[in-house]
TIBAMAR-856182 format. One line per field, with one value per residue: residue number from 1; residue in one letter; z, y, x of N, C-alpha, C in turn. Coordinates in steps of 0.1 Angstrom, whole numbers, always signed. Example, Ala and Ser with C-alpha at 12.3 -4.5 7.8 and 13.67 -1.06 7.14 Angstrom:
<sites>
num	(1_2) $
residuo	(A_S) $
n_w	(+78_+71) $
n_v	(-57_-22) $
n_u	(+132_+128) $
ca_w	(+78_+71) $
ca_v	(-45_-11) $
ca_u	(+123_+137) $
c_w	(+78_+79) $
c_v	(-33_+0) $
c_u	(+132_+129) $
</sites>
This chain:
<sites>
num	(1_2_3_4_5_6_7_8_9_10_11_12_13_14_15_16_17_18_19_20_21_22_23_24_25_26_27_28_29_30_31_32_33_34_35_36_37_38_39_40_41_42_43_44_45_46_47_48_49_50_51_52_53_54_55_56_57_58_59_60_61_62_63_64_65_66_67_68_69_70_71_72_73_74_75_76_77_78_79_80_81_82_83_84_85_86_87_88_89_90_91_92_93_94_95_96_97_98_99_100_101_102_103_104_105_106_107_108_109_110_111_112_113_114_115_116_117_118_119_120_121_122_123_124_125_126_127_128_129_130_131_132_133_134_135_136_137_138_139_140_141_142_143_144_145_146_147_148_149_150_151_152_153_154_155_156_157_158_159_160_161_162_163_164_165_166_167_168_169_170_171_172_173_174_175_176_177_178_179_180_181_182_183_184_185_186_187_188_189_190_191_192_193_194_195_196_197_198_199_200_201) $
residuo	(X_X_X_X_X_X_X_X_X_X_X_X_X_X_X_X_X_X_X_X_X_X_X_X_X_X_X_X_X_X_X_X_X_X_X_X_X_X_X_X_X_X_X_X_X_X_X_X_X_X_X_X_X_X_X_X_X_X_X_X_X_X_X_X_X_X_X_X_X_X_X_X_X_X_X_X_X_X_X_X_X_X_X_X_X_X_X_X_X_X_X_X_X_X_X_X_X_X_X_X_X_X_X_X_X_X_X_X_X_X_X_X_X_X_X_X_X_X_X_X_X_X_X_X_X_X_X_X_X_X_X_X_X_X_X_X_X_X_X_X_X_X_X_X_X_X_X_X_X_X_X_X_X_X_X_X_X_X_X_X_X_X_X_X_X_X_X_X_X_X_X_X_X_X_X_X_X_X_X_X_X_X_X_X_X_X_X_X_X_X_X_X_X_X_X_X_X_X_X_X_X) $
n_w	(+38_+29_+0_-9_+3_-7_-35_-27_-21_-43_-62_-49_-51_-79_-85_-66_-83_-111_-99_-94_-117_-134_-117_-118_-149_-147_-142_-161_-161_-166_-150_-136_-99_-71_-38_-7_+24_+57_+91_+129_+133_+129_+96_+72_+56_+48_+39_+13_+5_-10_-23_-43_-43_-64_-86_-92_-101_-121_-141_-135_-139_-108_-86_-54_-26_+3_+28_+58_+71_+81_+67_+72_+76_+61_+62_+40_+18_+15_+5_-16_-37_-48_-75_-86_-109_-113_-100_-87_-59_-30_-4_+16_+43_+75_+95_+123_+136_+162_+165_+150_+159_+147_+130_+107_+95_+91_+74_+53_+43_+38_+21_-1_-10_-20_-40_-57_-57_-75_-96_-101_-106_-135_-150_-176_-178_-151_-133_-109_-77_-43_-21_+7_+43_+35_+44_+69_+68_+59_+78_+99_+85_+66_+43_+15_+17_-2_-23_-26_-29_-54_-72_-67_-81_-106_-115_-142_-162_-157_-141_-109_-70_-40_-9_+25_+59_+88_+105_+78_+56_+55_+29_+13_+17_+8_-27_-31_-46_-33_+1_+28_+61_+86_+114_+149_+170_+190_+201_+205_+213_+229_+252_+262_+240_+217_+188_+164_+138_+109_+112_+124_+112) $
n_v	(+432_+451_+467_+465_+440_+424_+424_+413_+388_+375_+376_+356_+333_+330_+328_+299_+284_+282_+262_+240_+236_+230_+204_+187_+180_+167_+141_+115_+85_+64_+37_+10_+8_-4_-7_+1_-1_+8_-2_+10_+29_+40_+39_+26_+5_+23_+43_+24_+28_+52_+57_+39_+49_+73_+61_+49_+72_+77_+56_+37_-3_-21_-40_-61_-78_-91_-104_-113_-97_-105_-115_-95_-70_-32_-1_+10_-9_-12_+15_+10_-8_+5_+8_-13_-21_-16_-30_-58_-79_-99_-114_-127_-139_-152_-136_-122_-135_-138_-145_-167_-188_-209_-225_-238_-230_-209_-210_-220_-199_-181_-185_-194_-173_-157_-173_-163_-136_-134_-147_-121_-106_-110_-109_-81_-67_-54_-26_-10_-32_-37_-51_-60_-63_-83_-78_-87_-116_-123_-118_-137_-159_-174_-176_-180_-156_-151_-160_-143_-119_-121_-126_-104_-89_-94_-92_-72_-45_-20_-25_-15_-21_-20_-30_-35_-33_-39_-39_-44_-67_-66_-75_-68_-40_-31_-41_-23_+6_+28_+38_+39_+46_+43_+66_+58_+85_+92_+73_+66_+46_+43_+53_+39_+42_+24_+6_+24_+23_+39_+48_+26_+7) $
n_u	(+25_+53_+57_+87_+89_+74_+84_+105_+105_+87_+107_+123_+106_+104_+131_+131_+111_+126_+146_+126_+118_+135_+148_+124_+121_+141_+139_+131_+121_+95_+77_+64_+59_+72_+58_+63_+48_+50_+58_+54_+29_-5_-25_-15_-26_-47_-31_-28_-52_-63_-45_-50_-79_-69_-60_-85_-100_-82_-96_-84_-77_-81_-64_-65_-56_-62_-37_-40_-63_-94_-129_-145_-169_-160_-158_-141_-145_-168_-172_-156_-174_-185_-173_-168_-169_-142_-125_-111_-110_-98_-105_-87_-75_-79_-85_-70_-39_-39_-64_-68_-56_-37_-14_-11_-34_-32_-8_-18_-38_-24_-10_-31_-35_-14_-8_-37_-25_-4_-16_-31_-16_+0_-22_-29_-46_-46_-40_-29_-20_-26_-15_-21_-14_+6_+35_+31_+24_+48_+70_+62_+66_+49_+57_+75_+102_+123_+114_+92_+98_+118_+97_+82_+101_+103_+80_+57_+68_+54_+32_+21_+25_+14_+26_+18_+21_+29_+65_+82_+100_+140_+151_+125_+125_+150_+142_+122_+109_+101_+98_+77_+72_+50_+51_+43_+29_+8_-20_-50_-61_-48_-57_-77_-98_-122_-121_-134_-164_-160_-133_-114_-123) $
ca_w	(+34_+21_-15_-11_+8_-19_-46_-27_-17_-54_-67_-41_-57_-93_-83_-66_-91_-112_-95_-93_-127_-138_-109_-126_-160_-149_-143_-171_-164_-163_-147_-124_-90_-58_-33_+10_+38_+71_+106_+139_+133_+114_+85_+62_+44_+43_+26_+2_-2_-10_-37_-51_-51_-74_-98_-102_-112_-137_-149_-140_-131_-96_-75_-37_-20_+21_+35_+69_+77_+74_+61_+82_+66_+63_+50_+21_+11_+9_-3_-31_-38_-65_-85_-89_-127_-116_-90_-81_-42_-24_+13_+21_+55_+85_+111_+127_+140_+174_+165_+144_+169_+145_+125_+97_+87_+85_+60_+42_+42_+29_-1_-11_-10_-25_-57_-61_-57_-85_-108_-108_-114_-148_-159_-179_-171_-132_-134_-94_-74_-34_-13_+22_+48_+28_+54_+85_+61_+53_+94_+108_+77_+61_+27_+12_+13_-16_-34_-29_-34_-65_-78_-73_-89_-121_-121_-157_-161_-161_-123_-97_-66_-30_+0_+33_+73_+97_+103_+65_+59_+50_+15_+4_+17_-10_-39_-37_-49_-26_+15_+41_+77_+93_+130_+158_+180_+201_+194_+214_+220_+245_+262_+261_+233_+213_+173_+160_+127_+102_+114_+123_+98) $
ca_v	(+433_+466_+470_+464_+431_+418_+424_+402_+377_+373_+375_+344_+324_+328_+314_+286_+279_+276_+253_+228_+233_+219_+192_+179_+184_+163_+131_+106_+72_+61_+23_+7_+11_-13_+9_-5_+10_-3_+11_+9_+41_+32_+46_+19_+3_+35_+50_+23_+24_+66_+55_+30_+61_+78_+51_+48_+83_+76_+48_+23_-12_-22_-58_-58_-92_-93_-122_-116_-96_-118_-110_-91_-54_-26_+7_+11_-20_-7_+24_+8_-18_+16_+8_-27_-28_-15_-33_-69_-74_-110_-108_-142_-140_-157_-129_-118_-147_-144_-152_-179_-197_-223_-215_-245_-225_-191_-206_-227_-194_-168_-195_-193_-155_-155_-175_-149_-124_-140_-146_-108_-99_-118_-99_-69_-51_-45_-13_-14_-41_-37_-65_-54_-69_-92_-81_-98_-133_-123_-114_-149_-170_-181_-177_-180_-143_-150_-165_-133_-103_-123_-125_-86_-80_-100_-83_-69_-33_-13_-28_-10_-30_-16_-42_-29_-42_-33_-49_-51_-74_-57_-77_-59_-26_-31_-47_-14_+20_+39_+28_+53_+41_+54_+63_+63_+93_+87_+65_+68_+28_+37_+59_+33_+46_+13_+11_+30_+25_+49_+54_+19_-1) $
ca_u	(+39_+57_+62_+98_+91_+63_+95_+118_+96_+87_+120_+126_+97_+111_+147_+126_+109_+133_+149_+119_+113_+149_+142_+109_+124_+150_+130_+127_+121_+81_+76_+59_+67_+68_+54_+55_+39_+53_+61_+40_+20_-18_-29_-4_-36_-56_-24_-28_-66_-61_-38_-59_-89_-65_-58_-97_-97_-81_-95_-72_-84_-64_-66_-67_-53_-56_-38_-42_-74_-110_-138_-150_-170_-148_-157_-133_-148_-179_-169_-149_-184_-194_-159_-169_-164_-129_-118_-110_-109_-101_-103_-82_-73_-94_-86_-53_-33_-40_-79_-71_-46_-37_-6_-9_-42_-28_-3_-25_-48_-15_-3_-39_-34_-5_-14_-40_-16_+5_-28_-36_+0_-1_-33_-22_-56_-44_-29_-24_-23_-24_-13_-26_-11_+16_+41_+26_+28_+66_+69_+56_+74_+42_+54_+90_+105_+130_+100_+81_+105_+120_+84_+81_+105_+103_+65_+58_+74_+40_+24_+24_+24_+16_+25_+14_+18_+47_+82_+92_+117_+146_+146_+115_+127_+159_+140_+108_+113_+94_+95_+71_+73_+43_+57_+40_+33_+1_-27_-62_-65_-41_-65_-97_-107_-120_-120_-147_-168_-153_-124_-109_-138) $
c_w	(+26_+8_-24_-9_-4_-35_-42_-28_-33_-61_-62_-48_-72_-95_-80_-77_-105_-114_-96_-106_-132_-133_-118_-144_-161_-150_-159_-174_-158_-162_-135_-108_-75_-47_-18_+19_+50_+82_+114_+138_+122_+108_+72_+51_+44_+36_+15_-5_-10_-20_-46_-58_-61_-88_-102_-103_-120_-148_-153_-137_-117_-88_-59_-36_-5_+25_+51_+77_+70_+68_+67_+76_+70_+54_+39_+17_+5_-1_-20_-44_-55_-73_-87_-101_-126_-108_-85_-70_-36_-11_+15_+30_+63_+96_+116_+139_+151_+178_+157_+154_+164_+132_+108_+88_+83_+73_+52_+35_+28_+17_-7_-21_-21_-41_-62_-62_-73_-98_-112_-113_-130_-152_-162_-176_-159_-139_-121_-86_-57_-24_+5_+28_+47_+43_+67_+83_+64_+69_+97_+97_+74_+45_+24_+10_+1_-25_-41_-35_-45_-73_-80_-80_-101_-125_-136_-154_-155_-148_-113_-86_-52_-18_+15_+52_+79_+98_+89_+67_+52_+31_+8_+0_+5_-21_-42_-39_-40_-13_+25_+54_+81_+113_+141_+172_+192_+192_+207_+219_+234_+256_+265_+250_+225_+201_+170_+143_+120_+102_+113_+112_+92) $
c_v	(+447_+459_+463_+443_+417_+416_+411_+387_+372_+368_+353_+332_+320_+322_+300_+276_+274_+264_+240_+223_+224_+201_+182_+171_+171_+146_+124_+94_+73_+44_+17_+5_+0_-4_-2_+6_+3_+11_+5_+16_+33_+46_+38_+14_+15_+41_+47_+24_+38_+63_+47_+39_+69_+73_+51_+59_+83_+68_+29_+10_-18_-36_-52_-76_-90_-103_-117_-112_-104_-114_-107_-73_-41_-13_+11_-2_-17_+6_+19_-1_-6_+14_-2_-28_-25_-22_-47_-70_-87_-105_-120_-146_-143_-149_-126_-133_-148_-149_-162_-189_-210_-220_-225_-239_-214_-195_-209_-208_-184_-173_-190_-178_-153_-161_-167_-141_-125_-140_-132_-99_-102_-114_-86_-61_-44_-36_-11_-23_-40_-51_-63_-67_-84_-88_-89_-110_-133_-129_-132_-163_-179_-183_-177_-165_-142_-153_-152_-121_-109_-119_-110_-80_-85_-93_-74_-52_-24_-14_-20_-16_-20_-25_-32_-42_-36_-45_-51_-56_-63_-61_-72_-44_-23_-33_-34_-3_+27_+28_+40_+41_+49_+51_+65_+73_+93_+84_+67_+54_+30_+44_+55_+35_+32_+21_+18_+30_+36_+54_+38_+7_+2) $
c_u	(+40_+58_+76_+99_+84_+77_+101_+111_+93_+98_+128_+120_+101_+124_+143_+119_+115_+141_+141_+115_+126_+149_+135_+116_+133_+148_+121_+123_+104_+81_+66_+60_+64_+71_+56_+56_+40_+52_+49_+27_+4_-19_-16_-16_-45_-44_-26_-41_-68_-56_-48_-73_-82_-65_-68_-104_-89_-83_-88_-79_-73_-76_-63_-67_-48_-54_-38_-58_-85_-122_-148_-158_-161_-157_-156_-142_-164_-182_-162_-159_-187_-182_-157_-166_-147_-117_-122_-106_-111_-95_-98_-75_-84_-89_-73_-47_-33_-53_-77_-67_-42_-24_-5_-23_-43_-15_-5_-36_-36_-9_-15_-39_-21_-1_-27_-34_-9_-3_-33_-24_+3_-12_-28_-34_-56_-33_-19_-28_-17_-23_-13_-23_+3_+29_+42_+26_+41_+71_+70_+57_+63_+42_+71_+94_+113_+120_+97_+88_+109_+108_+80_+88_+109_+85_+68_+61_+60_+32_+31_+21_+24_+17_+28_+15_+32_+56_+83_+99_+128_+150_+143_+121_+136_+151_+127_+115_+108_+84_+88_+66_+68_+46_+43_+36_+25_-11_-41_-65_-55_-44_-81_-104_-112_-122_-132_-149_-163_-142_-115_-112_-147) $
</sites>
């Protein structure tokens, strides 16, 4: 860059900045936030598991409640096994509903899940509390949706709550502050590829 061009270009950065600084500045309220991760696209519970590595950099303690996948090993899970003093983690799903094939035990399975869910919400030492998969219950009407979005949002000011799985109801979508719909653009299962260790588990 010329001389002349290194000036503007600078000049440009200092208005921007600025600007973002007023932005930031302008932001006051600190709460806890109900966070969902939907859409076709994957990467919805690795967005929330990414958040959850942040929170335990800093210390926080955070809950993990899967009502639909089983208990089956999982990477993150093992990865998260060294943050055991920080992290409560019930896996209370028996498998995705087309391996269970029994539909009075997928909702006996998402109540149990869902009074856990309820039990770590009422502990003030969860800082974050991810509810992986809670949509796919909502989805297939194994749990009362007014129940649940009431229930989130009488949660204690201070929880942060992340609920993860595609099709949100539109309920949730109203009652969270922050909604990312991961889309789908191409996916490799749909070139044979099968799941692979590390990446899908």
């Amino acid at each position: 860059m010329t001389p002349d061009e290194e000036a503007r270009h600078r000049a440009k950065m200092i208005k921007r900045k600025e600007v973002q600084d007023r932005e930031v500045a302008s932001k006051t309220i600190e709460k806890g936030l109900l966070i969902v991760h939907t859409g076709p696209g994957k990467g919805k519970s690795t967005a929330a598991f990414g958040l959850m590595l942040r929170a335990l950099g800093r210390g926080f303690h955070v809950g993990v409640v899967q009502f639909i996948k089983g208990a089956w090993e999982t990477g993150e899970r093992m990865a998260f096994d060294r943050f055991a003093d920080q992290i409560e983690w019930h896996t209370m799903g028996e498998g995705f509903t087309w391996e269970t094939q029994d539909r009075s035990r997928d909702v006996a399975a998402a109540e149990r899940a869902w009074a856990k869910a309820k039990e770590l919400m009422a502990r003030e030492d969860i800082r974050l509390l991810v509810l992986d998969e809670l949509n796919i219950a909502l989805r297939y009407e194994y749990l009362d949706l007014a129940e649940v979005v009431e229930t989130l949002k009488r949660r204690r000011p201070d929880l942060h709550v992340v609920v993860t799985g595609r099709n949100a109801k539109p309920e949730l979508i109203e009652a969270a502050d922050l909604v990312t719909e991961m889309t789908l653009v191409k996916h490799h299962f749909a070139a044979g590829v099968k799941a692979q260790e590390g990446v899908e588990f």
